[in-house]
Structure formats: structure tokens, C-alpha cells
C-alpha positions as CSV (number, residue, x, y, z in Angstrom):
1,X,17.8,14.9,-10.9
2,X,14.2,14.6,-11.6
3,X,11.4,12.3,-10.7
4,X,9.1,10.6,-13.2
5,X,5.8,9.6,-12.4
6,X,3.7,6.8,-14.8
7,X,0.1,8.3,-15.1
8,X,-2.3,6.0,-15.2
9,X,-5.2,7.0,-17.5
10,X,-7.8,6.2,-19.7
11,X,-6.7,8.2,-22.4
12,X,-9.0,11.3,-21.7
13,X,-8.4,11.8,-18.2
14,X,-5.9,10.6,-15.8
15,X,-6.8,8.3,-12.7
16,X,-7.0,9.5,-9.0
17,X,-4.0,7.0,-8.1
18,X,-1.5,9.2,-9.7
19,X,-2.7,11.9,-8.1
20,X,-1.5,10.6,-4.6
21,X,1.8,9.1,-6.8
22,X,3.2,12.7,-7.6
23,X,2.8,13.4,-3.9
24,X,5.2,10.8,-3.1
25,X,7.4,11.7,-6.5
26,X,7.8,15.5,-5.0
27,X,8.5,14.5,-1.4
28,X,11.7,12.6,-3.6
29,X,13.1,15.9,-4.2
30,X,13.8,17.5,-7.4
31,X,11.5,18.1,-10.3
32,X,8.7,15.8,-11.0
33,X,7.7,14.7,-14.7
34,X,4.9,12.9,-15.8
35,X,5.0,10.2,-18.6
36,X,1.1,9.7,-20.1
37,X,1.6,6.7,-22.7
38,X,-1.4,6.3,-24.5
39,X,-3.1,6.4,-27.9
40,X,-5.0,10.0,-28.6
41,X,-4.1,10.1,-25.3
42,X,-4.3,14.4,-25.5
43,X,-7.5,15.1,-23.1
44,X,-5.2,12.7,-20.5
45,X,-1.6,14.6,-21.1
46,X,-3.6,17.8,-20.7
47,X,-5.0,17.0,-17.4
48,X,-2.0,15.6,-16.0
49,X,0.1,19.0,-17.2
50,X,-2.7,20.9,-14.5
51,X,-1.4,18.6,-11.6
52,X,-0.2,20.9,-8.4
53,X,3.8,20.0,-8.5
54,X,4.5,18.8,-11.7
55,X,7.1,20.7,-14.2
56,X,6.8,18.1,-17.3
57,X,4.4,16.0,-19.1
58,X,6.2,13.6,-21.5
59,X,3.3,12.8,-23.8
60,X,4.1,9.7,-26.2
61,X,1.4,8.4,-28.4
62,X,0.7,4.8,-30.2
63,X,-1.4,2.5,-30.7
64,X,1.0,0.1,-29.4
65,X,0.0,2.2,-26.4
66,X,-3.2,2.1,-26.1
67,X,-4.6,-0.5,-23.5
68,X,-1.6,0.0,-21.4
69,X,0.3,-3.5,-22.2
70,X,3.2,-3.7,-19.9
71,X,5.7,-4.9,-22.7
72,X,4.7,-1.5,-24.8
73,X,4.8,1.0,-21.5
74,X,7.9,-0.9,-20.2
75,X,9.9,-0.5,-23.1
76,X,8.7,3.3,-23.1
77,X,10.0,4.2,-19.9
78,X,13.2,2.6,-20.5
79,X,13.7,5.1,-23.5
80,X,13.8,8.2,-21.2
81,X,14.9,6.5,-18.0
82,X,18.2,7.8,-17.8
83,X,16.7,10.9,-17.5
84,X,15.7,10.3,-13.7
85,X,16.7,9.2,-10.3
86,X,13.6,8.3,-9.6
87,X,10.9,6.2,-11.4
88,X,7.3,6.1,-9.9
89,X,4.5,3.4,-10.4
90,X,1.1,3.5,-8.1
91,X,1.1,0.0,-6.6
92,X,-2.2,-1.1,-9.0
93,X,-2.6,-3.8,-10.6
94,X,-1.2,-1.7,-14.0
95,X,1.9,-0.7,-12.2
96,X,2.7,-4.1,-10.3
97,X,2.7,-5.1,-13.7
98,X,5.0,-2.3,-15.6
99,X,7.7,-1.5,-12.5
100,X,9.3,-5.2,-12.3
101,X,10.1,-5.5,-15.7
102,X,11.9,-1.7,-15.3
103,X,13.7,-2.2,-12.7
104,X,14.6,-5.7,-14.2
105,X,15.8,-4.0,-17.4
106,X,17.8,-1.3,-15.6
107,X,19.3,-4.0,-13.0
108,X,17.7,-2.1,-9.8
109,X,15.8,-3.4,-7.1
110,X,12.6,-2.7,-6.8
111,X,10.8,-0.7,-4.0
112,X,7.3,-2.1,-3.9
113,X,4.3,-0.1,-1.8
114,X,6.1,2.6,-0.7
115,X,4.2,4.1,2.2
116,X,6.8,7.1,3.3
117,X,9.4,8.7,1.5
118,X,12.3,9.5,4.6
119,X,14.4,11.1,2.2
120,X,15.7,10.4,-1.6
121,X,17.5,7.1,-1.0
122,X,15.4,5.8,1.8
123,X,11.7,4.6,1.9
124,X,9.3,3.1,4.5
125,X,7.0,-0.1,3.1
126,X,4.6,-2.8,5.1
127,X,5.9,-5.9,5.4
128,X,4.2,-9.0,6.9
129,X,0.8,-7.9,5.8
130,X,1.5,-4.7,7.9
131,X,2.4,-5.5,11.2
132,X,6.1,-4.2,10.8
133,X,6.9,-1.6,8.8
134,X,10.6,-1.6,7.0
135,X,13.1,1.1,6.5
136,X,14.7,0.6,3.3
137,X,17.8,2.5,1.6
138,X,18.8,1.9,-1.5
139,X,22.2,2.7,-3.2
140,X,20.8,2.2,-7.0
141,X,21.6,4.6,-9.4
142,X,17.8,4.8,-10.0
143,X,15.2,4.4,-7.8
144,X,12.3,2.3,-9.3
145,X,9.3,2.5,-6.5
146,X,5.6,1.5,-6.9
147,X,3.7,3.9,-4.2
148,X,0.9,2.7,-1.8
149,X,-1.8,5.5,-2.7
150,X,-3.3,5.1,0.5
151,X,-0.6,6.5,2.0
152,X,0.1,9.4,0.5
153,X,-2.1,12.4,-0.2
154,X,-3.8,13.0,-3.7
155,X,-2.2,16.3,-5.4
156,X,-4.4,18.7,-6.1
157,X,-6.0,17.9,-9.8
158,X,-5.7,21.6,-10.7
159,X,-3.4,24.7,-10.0
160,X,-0.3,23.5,-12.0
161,X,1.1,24.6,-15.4
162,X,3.2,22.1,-16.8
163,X,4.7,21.9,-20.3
164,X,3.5,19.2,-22.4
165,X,6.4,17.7,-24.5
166,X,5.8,15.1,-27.2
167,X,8.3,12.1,-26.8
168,X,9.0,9.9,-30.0
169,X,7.0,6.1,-29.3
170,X,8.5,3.2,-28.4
171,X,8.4,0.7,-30.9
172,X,5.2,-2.1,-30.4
173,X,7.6,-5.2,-29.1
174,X,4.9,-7.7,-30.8
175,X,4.8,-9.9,-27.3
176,X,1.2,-9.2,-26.0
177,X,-1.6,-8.0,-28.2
178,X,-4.8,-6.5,-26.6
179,X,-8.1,-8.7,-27.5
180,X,-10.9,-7.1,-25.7
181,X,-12.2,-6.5,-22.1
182,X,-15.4,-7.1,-20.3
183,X,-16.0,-4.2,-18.3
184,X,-18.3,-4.7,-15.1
185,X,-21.1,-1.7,-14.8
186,X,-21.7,-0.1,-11.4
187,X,-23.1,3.0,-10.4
188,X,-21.2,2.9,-6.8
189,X,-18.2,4.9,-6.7
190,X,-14.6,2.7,-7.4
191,X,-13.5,0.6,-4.4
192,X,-9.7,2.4,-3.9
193,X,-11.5,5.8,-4.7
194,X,-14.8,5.6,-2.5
195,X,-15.1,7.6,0.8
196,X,-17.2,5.8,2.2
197,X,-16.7,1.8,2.4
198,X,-19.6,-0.7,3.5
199,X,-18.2,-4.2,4.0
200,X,-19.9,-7.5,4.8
201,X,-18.1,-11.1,5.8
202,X,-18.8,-14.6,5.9
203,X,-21.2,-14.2,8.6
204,X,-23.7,-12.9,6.4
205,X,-24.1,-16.1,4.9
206,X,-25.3,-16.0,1.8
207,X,-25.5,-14.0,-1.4
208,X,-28.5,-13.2,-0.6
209,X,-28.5,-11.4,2.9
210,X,-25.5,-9.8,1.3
211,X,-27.8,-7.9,-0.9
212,X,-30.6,-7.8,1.7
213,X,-28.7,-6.8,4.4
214,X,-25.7,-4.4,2.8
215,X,-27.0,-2.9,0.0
216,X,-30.2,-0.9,1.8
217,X,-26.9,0.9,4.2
218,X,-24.7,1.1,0.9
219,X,-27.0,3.0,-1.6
220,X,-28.3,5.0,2.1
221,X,-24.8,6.5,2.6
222,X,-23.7,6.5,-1.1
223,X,-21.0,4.0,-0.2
224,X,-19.1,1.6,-2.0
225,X,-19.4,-2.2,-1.6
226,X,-16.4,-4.3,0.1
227,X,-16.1,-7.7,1.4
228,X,-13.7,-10.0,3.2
229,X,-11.8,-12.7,1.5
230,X,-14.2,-15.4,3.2
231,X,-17.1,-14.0,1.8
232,X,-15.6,-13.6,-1.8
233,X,-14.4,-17.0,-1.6
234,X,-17.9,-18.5,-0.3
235,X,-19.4,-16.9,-3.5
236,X,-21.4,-14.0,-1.4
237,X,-19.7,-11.4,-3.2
238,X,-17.4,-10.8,-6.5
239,X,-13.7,-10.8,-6.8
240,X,-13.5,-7.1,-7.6
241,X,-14.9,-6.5,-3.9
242,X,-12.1,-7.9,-2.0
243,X,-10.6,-5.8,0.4
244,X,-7.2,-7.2,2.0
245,X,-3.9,-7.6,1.6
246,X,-4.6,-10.4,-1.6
247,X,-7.1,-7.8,-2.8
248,X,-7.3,-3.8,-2.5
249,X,-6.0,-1.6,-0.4
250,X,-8.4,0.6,0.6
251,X,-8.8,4.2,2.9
252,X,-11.7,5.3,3.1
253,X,-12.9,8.7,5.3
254,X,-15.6,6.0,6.7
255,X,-15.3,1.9,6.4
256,X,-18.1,0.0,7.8
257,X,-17.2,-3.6,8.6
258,X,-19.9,-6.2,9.3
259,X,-19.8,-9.3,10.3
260,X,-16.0,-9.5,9.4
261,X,-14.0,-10.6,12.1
262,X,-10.4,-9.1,11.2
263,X,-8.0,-11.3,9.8
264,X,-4.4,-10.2,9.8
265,X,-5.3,-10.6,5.5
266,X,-8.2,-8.0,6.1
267,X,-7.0,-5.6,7.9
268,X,-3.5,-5.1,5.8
269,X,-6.2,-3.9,3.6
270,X,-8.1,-1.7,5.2
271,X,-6.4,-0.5,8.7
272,X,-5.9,3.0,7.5
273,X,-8.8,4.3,6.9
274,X,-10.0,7.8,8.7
275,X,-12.7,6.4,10.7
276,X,-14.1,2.2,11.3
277,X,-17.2,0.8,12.5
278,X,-17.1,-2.3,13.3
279,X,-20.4,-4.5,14.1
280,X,-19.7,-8.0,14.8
281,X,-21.2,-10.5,17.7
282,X,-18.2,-11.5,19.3
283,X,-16.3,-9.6,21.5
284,X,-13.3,-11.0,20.4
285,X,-13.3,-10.5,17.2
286,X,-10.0,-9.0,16.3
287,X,-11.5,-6.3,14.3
288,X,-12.2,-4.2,16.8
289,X,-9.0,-3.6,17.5
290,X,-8.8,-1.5,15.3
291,X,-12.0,0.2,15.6
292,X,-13.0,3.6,16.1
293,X,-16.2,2.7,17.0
294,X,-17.2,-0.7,17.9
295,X,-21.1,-2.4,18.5
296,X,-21.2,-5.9,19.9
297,X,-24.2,-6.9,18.5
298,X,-26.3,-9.5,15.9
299,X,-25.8,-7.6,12.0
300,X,-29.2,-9.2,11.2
301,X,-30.5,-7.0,13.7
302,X,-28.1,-4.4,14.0
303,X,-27.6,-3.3,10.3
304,X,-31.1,-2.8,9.1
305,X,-31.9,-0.9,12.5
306,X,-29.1,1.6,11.6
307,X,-29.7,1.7,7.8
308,X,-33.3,2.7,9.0
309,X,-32.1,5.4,11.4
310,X,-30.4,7.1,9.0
């Protein structure tokens, strides 16, 4: 049987993290679908029908779908899930949110970040924030999986020719209406989408020598800004910044991690990454254990001499 993957898009163009999802969806065997739920959602199904590997858009448009609400998507997938063996969320915040209530619906377990499909019953995930990693098989009649995009490889965006097929709309279930959003402006590239990550911790102590001392290396190599839970928490840096296993997961070609010492939190959330540079004043820190390239020295000094060399 088939695959289906549940773009995520913005109703003109579909999102890099189901890019990496169809990857997963075709190492799954079988034919891989797409399902873009939106509202004038045409520019998104479009784009998603060029994907390398995919056979199928299913293209169902509402407003009920619109923003996305979990309820409404839910309840849409249900209506062609006994098409597929497979159903395939990226593990965002959107998808956390859809998949449970799917597989709660069909009475399947739930395989949450997938990191390695073995074959089309068995799966590979992290589990105690990523220092073990579990083989799981699962006998379900449908497979309902949210897929870590950091560990699979982004399709390519072009080369494929797949139908587009228009799918009647689920009915709006009336549970969750959409009010309005406050979206944040920033000319740095997304967080889980950067290639090159500059992070700062605790021990820059203050907001202030946050933005003093990381932004100068940031906007020098184009980077995007990340920081450690402590900092977030301390008020250095926003929410949306977090990198870690209670915030994103991140794999960057390049991190640069200063002044974080490498909590077990941190590092679930940023351990994959191509290449990490770690600066940091203790020699113990545990983040340069997983360091490509470590320099044992003072940030205050350290950071602004290399954002000036380069």
C-alpha cells in the first residue's frame, strides 16, 4: 500500500520539513501521496506535486482548513486513511499536534520522531533525550509516525510530476476556531531550517552581552540565533530560540555553541549537526564532547576576536 505524507504549508508553498518527511515516507516502501489541507491552498498543492518521489497530491480545500487546526486536519486524514499503511507527520509543533489524535482515532500506536526507517514495520527513535536509541516494530494495520527531519534528508523540491487530485473537505467539527496570530519578524533564516547556527548560554549573562557579543558573529556568517534553555529561562534570549530536547531540534551544516556547557537537554537538540564549535572556559564542560572543534577559552574574549577575523 501507499504512504501519505501531511504537507505542511502556508497555503502558497510548502515548508522544508516535508521535504525531509517524504524521504522517510519513500524509504517505507510503496507509493508516496501527499495530502496539502488548506484554504486556496493551489500555489502549495502545486509545489508539493514537483516533489522528487511523490505519485499523488490529495489537494482538499476549506476554510475550515485554513490555519491548520488539528480538529479540522485530523478529521481530514481520517477520511482517506484507509487508503494507506502508512501515515506521516514531521515531528513540529503542527504535527505533534495532528498525529495523536489520528492514531487515537484509528486505535494505533503512535511512532513519534522517527529517526530511521529499518524496514516497513520497523522504525528507529531517540529515547532518553538521545542517549539510547530504540528499535521499534509495530504490528498495526497502519503505521502513524511523526518523522524527526533532522534525520532524514530533504527531497529534492523539484524533478517530480505528480498528479494533483481534488479530495471532497472534511466537514469544520466546530471545536477550535482560529482568532489571530502574532507573528514575530526576523530577517535571520528559521531556526530548524538555518545552516548555520550561532548559540549563546547562560554564561553570557545578560541580554545585553547576548546582543553584544552574538549578534556581531551571527549577522558575520549569516547565521541564525540559538540558545540554551538556561539562557531562555534567565530572560537573555526568547522562547523561539531554544535549542534542546524541550525546544528544537536542530542540524545545522555549522552550530556554534558559546558559553553553553552541554546539558544532556541541549545536546538531544543539537548533537547532529555536520560540524560544532564549541567555546567555553571549562575544560569540562560536557559540550565538547561532542565537538568537532573545541577552544578552551573566555567568550568575552574569544568571540569578538573571531567575529573580527572573519
Amino acid at each position: 500500500m501507499a504512504s501519505l505524507v501531511i504537507a505542511e504549508h502556508d497555503n502558497a508553498s510548502i515548508k522544508g520539513a516535508t521535504l525531509n518527511t517524504v524521504t522517510a515516507a519513500v524509504a517505507c516502501g510503496g507509493d508516496v501521496h501527499v495530502l496539502v489541507a488548506g484554504h486556496n491552498a493551489g500555489a502549495a498543492a502545486q509545489a508539493a506535486a514537483h516533489i522528487a518521489g511523490v505519485s499523488k497530491v490529495i489537494h482538499a480545500d476549506a476554510e475550515g482548513l485554513a490555519h491548520g487546526l488539528a480538529e479540522n486536519v485530523a478529521a481530514q486524514v481520517l477520511a482517506i486513511a484507509g487508503n494507506y499503511s502508512h501515515i506521516l507527520f514531521p515531528a513540529t509543533a503542527s504535527g505533534k499536534n495532528v498525529a495523536p489524535r489520528v492514531a487515537a482515532k484509528l486505535d494505533v500506536a503512535q511512532l513519534s520522531d522517527v529517526t530511521l526507517v529499518v524496514s516497513a514495520d520497523t522504525f528507529e527513535r531517540p529515547i532518553y533525550a538521545g542517549n539510547a536509541i530504540a528499535t521499534v516494530q509495530s504490528k498495526d494495520a497502519v503505521k502513524v509516525l511523526t518523522v524527526r527531519t533532522t534525520g532524514f534528508d530533504a527531497a529534492a523540491a523539484t524533478g517530480g510530476s505528480a498528479s494533483v487530485e481534488s479530495a471532497a473537505a472534511a466537514t469544520d467539527s466546530g471545536k477550535s476556531a482560529f482568532k489571530g496570530s502574532e507573528i514575530a519578524k526576523n530577517d535571520r533564516p528559521e531556526l530548524t531550517a538555518a545552516k548555520i547556527i550561532v548559540s549563546g548560554g547562560r554564561a553570557l549573562g545578560s541580554a545585553e552581552k547576548f546582543a553584544e557579543i552574538m549578534t556581531p558573529l551571527a549577522d558575520k556568517l549569516g547565521a541564525a540565533m540559538g540558545a540554551s534553555r538556561a539562557a531562555v529561562d534567565a530572560g537573555y534570549a526568547p522562547n523561539d530560540w531554544q535549542v534542546g530536547q524541550t525546544g528544537k531540534i536542530v542540524a545545522p551544516q555549522l552550530y556554534v555553541a558559546c558559553g553553553i556547557s552541554g546539558a544532556i537537554q541541549h545536546l538531544a537538540g543539537m548533537k547532529d549537526s555536520k560540524v560544532i564549535v564549541a567555546i567555553n572556559k571549562d575544560p569540562e564542560a560536557p559540550i565538547f564532547s561532542v565537538a568537532d572543534y573545541g577552544l578552551e577559552a573566555d567568550l568575552f574574549a574569544a568571540v569578538p576576536e573571531l567575529t573580527n577575523a572573519l
